[in-house]
N, C-alpha and C positions, 0 to 999 in steps of 0.2 A: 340841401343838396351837397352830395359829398363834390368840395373843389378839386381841378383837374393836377391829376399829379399827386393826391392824398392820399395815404393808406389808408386802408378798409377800413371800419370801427372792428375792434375786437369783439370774438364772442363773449355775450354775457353770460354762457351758460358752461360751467365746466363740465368737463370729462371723468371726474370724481365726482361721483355726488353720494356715493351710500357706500360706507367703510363697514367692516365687518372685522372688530375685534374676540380673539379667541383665546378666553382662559384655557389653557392647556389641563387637562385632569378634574377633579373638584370631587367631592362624595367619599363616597369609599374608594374613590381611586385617589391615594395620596401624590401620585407621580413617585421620583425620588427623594430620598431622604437625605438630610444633612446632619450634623449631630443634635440640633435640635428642630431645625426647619425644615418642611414640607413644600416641594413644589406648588405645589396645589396655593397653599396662600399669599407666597411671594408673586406669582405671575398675575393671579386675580389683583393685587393690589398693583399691581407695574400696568393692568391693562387698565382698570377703573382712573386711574393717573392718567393714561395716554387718552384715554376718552373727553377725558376733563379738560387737555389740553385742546385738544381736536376741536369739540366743542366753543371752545372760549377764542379758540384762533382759524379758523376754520368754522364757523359758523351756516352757513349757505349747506354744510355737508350733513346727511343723516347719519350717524352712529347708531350700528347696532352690535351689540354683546351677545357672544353664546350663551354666557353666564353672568350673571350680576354678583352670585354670592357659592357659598359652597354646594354645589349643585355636582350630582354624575351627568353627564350632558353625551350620548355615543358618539363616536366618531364620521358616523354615517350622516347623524343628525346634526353635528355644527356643521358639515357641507352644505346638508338642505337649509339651514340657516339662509347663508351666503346667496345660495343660488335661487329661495323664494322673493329675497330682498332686492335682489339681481345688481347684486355688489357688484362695485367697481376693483376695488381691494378686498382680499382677505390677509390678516396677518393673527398668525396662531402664535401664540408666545411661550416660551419653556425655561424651562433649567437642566441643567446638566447633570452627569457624575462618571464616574468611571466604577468598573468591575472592583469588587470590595478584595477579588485575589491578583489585582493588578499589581507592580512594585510601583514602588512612590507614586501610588494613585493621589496622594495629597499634595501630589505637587504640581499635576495636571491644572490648567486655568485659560480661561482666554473664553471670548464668545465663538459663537457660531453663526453663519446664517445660512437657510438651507432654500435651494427650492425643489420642486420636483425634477427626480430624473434617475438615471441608473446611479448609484453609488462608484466610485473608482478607487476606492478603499473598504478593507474589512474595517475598518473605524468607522467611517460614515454608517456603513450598512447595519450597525451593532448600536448606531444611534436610532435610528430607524426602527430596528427589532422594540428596542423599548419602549420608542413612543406606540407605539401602534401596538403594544402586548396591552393597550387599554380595552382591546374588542374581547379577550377572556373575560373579560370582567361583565360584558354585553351579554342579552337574553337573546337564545338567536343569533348568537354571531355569524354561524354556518350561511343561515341563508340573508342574512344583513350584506355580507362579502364576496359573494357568491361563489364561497371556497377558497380565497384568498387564506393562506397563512402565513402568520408572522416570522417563522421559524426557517420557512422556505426559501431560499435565493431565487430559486428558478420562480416564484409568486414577484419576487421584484423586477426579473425582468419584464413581465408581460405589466406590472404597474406601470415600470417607467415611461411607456405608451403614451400614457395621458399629459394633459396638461401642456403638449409641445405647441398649441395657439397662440399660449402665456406666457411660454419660456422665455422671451427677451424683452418685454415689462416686467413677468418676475426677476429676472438678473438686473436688470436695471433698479428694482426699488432695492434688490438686496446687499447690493454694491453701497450703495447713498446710506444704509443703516448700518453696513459694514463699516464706512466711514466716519459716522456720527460715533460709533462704539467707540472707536478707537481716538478721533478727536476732541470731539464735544465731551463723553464721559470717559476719554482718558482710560479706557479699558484695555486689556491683550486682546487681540486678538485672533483666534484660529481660520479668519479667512470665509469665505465664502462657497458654499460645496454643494451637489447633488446629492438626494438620497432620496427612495420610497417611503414617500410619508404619505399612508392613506388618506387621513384627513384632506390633503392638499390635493391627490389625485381624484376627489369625488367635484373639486369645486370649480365652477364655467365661468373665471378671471384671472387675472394674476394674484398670485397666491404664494406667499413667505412663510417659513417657519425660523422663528430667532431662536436659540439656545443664549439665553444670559449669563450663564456661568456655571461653573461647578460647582455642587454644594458639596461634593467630595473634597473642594480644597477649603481649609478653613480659613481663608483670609475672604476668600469669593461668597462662601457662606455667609459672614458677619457684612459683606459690604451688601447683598441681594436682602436679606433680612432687615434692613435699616432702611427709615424712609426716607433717608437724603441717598442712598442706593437706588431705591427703587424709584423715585422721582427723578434724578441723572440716568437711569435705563429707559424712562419713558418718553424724555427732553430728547434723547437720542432719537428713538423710534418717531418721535414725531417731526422731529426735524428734515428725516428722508422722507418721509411723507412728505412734511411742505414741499420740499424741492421737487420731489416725483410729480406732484401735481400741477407746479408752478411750470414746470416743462414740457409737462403733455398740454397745458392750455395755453402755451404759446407765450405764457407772461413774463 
């Protein structure tokens, strides 16, 4: 018998229980390119990391991956991911770069963290453009998006719609990994921003898109391509997890 004057017992069951980690690209979709490194394999190794961590510390919680290995995985499909699993989290991971007729595009650097929503800059929205220029690559893109195109601004206003459920659990987790970027792996960072990111608008939870770094700058290249890089980008990413979850369950 709970005695008079005791706090409740805590629930035993969290409010995180099924994460849904997202390698960005894979297949014949390289992402962007660095001068030797590939989106595509940096991120798959930053997300297998953050799994591992998840897993080992975080135990009680199910992880599931869009991709395990170099796989094409559509954009439409890692949402149906998320939302068959009926995630609590989704968090898709990337890399950066800038326009190759940019000036001192190599000197551009810093993370990002994006969630769903209108863009308030042509830079956000030109981030956007390129993750989401993965549906050309799709069979059927037409009717996968139901006429959505990448190229279009007026398509990102009627995107930015979605996801406003999610919006301040996603600013809330993106804020905490904004922070781990910049503390815990000592990164720059570019801040925390809205943009149309398909993938994020198809999925029914709070849902993050990370930008790790430029592979455009060659210092951010060599640190994202290294696996004491990529293990301090996934320490980070996990670390706002703990906290986001250790917050919504009261602990």
């Amino acid at each position: 018998m709970l005695a008079v004057g005791a706090a409740p017992p805590k629930p035993t069951t969290s409010l995180i229980s099924t994460i849904v980690i997202d390698a960005g690209h894979g297949g014949k979709d390289p992402g962007t390119l660095g001068s030797s490194a590939r989106e595509k394999d940096i991120v798959l190794a930053i997300s297998l990391e953050l799994g591992r961590r998840l897993k080992q510390h975080i135990p009680e919680a199910k992880i599931v991956y869009t991709r395990l290995n170099d796989k094409f995985v559509e954009l439409y499909r890692r949402a149906e991911i998320a939302n068959e699993n009926k995630a609590d989290l989704f968090i898709s991971i990337h890399c950066n770069s800038t326009p190759k007729n940019m000036v001192n595009r190599q000197n551009i650097q810093g993370t990002e963290t994006y969630v769903m929503g209108l863009h308030k800059s042509e830079e956000n929205l030109e981030v956007a453009k390129r993750e989401n220029a993965s549906i050309y690559q799709e069979v059927n893109y037409e009717k996968n998006y139901q006429g959505f195109d990448p190229d279009s601004p007026q398509s990102y206003i009627l995107l930015s719609l979605s996801q406003q459920t999610y919006l301040q659990n996603s600013l809330n987790l993106a804020r905490k990994i904004d922070f781990q970027f910049r503390t815990n792996a000592k990164r720059p960072s570019r801040g925390v921003k809205q943009a149309g990111f398909v993938v994020l608008s198809k999925t029914a939870m709070p849902s993050i898109l990370v930008e790790c770094g430029f592979l455009s700058n060659p210092a951010e290249e060599k640190f994202l391509s290294s696996t004491a890089g990529q293990i301090q980008m996934a320490q980070a990413i996990f670390l706002a997890i703990k906290e986001y979850k250790k917050e919504l369950d009261g602990n």
